[in-house]
FIKEGU-978114 format. One line per field, with one value per residue (C-alpha): z, y, x negated; residue number from 1; residue in one letter. Coordinates in nm, 3 decimals, padded with zeros to 5 digits. Last residue first. Example, Ala and Ser with C-alpha at 12.3 -4.5 7.8 and 13.67 -1.06 7.14 Angstrom:
2
z <- [00.714;00.780] $
y <- [-00.106;-00.450] $
x <- [-01.367;-01.230] $
i <- [2;1] $
aa <- [S;A] $
END
This chain:
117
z <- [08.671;08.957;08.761;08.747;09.117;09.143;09.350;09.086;09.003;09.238;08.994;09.177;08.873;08.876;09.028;09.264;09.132;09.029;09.440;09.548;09.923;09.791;09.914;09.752;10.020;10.119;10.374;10.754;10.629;10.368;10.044;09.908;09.661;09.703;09.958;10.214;10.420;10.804;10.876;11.083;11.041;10.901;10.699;10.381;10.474;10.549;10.854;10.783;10.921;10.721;10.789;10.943;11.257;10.987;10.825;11.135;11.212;10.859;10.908;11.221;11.102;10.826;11.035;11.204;10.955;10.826;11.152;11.123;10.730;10.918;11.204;10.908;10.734;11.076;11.129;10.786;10.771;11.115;11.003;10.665;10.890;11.184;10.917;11.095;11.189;10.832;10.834;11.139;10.895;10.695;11.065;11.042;10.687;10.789;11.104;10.849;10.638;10.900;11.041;10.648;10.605;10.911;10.710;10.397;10.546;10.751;10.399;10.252;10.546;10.545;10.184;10.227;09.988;09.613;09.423;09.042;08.824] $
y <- [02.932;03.201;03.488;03.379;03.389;03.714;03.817;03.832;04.137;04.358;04.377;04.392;04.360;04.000;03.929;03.602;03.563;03.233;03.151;03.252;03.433;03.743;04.105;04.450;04.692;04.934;05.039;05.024;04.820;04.590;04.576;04.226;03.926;03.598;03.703;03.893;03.948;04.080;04.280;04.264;04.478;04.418;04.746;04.557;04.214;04.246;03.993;03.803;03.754;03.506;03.622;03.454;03.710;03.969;03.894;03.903;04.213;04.338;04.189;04.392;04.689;04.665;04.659;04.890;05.091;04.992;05.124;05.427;05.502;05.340;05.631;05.912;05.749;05.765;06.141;06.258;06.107;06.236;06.574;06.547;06.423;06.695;06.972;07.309;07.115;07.087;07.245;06.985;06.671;06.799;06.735;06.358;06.325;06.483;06.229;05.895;06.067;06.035;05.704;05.551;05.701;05.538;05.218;05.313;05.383;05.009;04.865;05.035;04.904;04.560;04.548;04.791;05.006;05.047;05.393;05.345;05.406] $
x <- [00.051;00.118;00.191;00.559;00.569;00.515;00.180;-00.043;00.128;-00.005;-00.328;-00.716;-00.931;-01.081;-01.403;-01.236;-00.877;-00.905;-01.082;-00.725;-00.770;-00.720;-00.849;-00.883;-01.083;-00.789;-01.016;-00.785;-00.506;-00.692;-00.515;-00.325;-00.350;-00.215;00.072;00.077;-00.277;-00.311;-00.629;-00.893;-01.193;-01.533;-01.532;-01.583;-01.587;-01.207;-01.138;-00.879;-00.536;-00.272;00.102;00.384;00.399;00.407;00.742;00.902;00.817;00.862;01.210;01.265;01.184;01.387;01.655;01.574;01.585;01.906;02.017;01.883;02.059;02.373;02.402;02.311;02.617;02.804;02.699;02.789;03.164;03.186;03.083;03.364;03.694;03.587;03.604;03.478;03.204;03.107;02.760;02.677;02.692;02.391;02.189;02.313;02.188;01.834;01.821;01.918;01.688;01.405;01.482;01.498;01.141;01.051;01.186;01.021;00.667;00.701;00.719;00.437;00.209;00.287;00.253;-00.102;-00.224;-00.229;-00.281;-00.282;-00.582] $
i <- [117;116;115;114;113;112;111;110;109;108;107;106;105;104;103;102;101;100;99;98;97;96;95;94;93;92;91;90;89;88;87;86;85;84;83;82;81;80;79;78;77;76;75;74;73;72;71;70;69;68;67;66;65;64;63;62;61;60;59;58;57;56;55;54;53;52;51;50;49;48;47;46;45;44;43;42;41;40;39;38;37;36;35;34;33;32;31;30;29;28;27;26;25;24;23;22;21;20;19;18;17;16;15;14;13;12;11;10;9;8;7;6;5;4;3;2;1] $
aa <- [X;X;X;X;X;X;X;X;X;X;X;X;X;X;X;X;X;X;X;X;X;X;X;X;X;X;X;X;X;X;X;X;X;X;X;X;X;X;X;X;X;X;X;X;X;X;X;X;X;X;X;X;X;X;X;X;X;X;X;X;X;X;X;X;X;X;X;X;X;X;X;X;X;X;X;X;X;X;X;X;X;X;X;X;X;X;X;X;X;X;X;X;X;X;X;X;X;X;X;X;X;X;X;X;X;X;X;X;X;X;X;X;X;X;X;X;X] $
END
């Protein structure tokens, strides 16, 4: 059985992952401070991993003010759904909102638009 969780919440893991190597990539650059050329190379890469993250950050922001909030009737919590079918933030109850997909096994796929027919 494969994990699923959250759009919303995946995508905000890869941008703080992005912080973090962007942090690990600028600490690599501090071996080579006896080459100037090589740590700034380091630091400015480590600068552009971070600002790709926010970046993405700011999509997902975006992304999530045009989302449609239900309440999961699992754990009776809100939660904000992306696309046909999604995962509740706080359960990871599967939830759609396309009566067709009612019963069915919970697939990510449903969400392409070739699955949509």
């Amino acid at each position: 059985m494969a994990k699923y969780s959250n759009k919303i919440n995946k995508i905000r893991t890869f941008a703080l992952s992005l912080i973090f190597i962007g942090f690990i990539v600028m600490y690599g650059g501090i071996f080579f401070r006896t080459s100037p050329a090589i740590m700034t190379t380091f630091m400015i890469l480590g600068l552009l991993f971070i600002i790709a993250s926010t970046v993405v950050y700011f999509w997902i922001g975006m992304l999530s003010t045009k989302t449609i909030q239900v309440v999961c009737p699992s754990c009776g919590k809100p939660t904000k759904m992306l696309g046909r079918v999604d995962m509740c933030m706080h359960c990871n109850e599967p939830l759609t909102l396309d009566p067709q997909l009612a019963g069915k096994e919970f697939d990510e796929t449903y969400n392409r638009k070739r699955n949509q027919k």
